[in-house]
N, C-alpha and C positions, 0 to 999 in steps of 0.2 A: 625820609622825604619831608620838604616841607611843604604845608598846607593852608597858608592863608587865607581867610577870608576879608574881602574890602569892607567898607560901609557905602552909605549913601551918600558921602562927599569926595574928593580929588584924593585919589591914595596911589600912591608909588611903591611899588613891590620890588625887591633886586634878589634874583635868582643864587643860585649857587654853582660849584661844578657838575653835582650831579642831580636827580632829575627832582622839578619841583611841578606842583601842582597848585595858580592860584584864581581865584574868583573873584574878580576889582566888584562885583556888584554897583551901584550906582554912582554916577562922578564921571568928571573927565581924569581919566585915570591914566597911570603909566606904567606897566608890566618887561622889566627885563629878565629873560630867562638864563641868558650868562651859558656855563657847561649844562650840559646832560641832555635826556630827553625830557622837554619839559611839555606841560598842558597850560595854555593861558588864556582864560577869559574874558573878555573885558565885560561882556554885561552892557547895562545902559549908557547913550552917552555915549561923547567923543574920546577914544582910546588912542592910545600909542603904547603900540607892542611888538616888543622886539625880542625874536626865540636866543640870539644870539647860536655857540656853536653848539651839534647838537642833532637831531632828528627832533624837529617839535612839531605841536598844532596847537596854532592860533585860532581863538573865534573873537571875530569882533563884538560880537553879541550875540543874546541867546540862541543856542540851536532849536531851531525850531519853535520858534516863540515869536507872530509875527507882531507882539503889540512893543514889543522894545526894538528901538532903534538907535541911531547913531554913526557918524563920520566916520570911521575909522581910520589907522594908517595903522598895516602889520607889516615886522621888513622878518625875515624866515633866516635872515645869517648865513652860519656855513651849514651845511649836514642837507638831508633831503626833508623839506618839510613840507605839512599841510598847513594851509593857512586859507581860512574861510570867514569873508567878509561878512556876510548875513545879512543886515537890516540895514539902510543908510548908503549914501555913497560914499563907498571906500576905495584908499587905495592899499594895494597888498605888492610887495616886493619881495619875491621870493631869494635874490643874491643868489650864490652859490649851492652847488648841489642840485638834486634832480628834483623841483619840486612841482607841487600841486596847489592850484590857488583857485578856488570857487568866489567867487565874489558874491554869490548870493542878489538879492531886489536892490533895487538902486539902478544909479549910475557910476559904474565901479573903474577903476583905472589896476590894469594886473600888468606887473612886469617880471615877466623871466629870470632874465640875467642871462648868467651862466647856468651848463647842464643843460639837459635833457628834458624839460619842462612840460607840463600840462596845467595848460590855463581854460579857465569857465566861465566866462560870462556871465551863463542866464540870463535872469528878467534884468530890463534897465540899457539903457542905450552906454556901454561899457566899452572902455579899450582897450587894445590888448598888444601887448609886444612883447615878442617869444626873445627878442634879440641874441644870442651867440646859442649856439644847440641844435640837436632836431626836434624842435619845439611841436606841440598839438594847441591850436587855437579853437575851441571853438567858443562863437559868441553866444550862441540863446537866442531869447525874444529881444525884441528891440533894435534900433538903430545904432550898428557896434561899427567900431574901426581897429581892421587887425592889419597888424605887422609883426610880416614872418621873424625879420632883421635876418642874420646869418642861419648857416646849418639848415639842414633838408626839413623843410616844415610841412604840417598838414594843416591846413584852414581851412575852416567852417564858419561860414559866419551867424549863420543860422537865418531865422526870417526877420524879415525887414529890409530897408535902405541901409545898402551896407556900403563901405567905403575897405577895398582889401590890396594891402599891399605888401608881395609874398618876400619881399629883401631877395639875398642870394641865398643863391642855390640849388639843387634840384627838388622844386617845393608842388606841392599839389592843392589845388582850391577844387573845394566840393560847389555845386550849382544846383539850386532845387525851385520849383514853379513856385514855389511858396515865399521867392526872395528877389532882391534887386540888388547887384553887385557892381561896385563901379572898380575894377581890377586896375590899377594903375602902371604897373609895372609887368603886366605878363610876358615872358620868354620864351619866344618861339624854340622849339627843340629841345628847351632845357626844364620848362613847370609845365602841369599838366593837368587838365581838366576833371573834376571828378562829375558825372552827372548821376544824381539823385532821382532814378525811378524814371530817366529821362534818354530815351534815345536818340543818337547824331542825326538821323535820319528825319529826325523833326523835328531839325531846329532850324531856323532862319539866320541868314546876315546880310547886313546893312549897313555898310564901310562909307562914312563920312569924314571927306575930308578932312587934316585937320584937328580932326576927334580921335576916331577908331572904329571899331567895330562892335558894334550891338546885335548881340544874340537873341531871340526870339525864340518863344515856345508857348503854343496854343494861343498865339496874337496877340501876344504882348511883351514886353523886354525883359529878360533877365539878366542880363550883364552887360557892360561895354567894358571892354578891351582896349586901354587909352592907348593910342598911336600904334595900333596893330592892324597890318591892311587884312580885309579879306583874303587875297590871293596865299598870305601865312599858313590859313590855319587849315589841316587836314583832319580826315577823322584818328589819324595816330596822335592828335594833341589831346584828342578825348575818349573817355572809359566810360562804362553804367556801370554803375554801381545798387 
């Protein structure tokens, strides 16, 4: 295994086929992990890190260390990988394989790909696109924008003003008193509501022209449903959960 460690200025590490382990430490730095399962850190600072093929985990910066920060860009290659943003607005592309992408504080940009994907938001107004898979979205704190893109997706957007658009297929969006959802694309008979600690029975709607329909609970709005009439939707579009 090889074991690098960086310095405090701009250092370029290049991986091998099988598994390396490096630590860029300070700098805008460049980490490719090439074959194997690799571990790559980038530390402080704006990073670009890339697992290449492989099962790897990326961190943009320190785990758990909230006084280092930094931009990042992680891309995960082929193989199933983790890749977690941490500090900074990052963006993380997980490509190919089934991967996992927390993006950590910030305002983070996480994409899919291909596979079977789970994406994380968290803190920071982050966005999110599962595109080809049966992707899991959930966003965190903050003002997040998810899109399912293809494959049966599950979206959370979490709290906040959220902007949620589920692509095809047969996709589910959770709803909770704690959020504002503006569902752009919902389909009647084919996506489906999830309510969070929320029963059908008390919920309101309010079909405007034009618009769509805004959902209501404990007198105030939790979602509108762009270009869906009232007369759509039954309580078979929605579950408690």
């Amino acid at each position: 295994m090889v074991s690098p460690y960086g310095t405090a200025g701009n250092d370029t590490f290049t991986g091998t086929s099988g598994t390396d382990w490096y630590y860029a430490m300070g700098g805008n730095d460049s980490l490719y992990g090439y074959g194997g399962a690799d571990y790559l850190l980038g530390y402080a600072d704006d990073d670009y890190i890339d697992g290449g093929d492989g099962d790897d985990y990326l961190w943009g910066d320190a785990a758990h260390d909230t006084s280092v920060t930094g931009d990042d860009y992680l891309f995960g290659g082929n193989g199933n990988d983790y890749l977690f943003g941490q500090n900074g607005n990052d963006t993380l592309d997980g490509w190919s394989g089934h991967d996992t992408l927390y993006g950590g504080s910030g305002n983070d940009s996480l994409l899919g790909y291909t596979g079977n994907d789970y994406l994380y938001g968290e803190s920071g107004d982050d966005t999110l696109l599962g595109e080809n898979g049966n992707d899991t979205l959930i966003g965190g704190d903050g003002w997040d924008t998810l899109n399912g893109g293809g494959g049966n997706d599950y979206l959370n957007a979490g709290s906040g003003f959220n902007t949620v658009t589920s692509g095809s297929g047969f996709d589910s969006i959770v709803l909770s008193a704690s959020s504002y959802n503006h569902i752009t694309d919902f389909q009647d008979g084919v996506d489906h509501i999830l309510l969070d600690d929320i029963q059908f029975n008390s919920l309101g709607f309010t079909f405007i022209s034009g618009t769509g329909t805004f959902l209501t609970y404990d007198g105030h709005s939790i979602a509108l449903l762009v270009d869906v009439a009232e007369s759509q939707l039954t309580a078979a579009d929605f579950t408690t959960i």
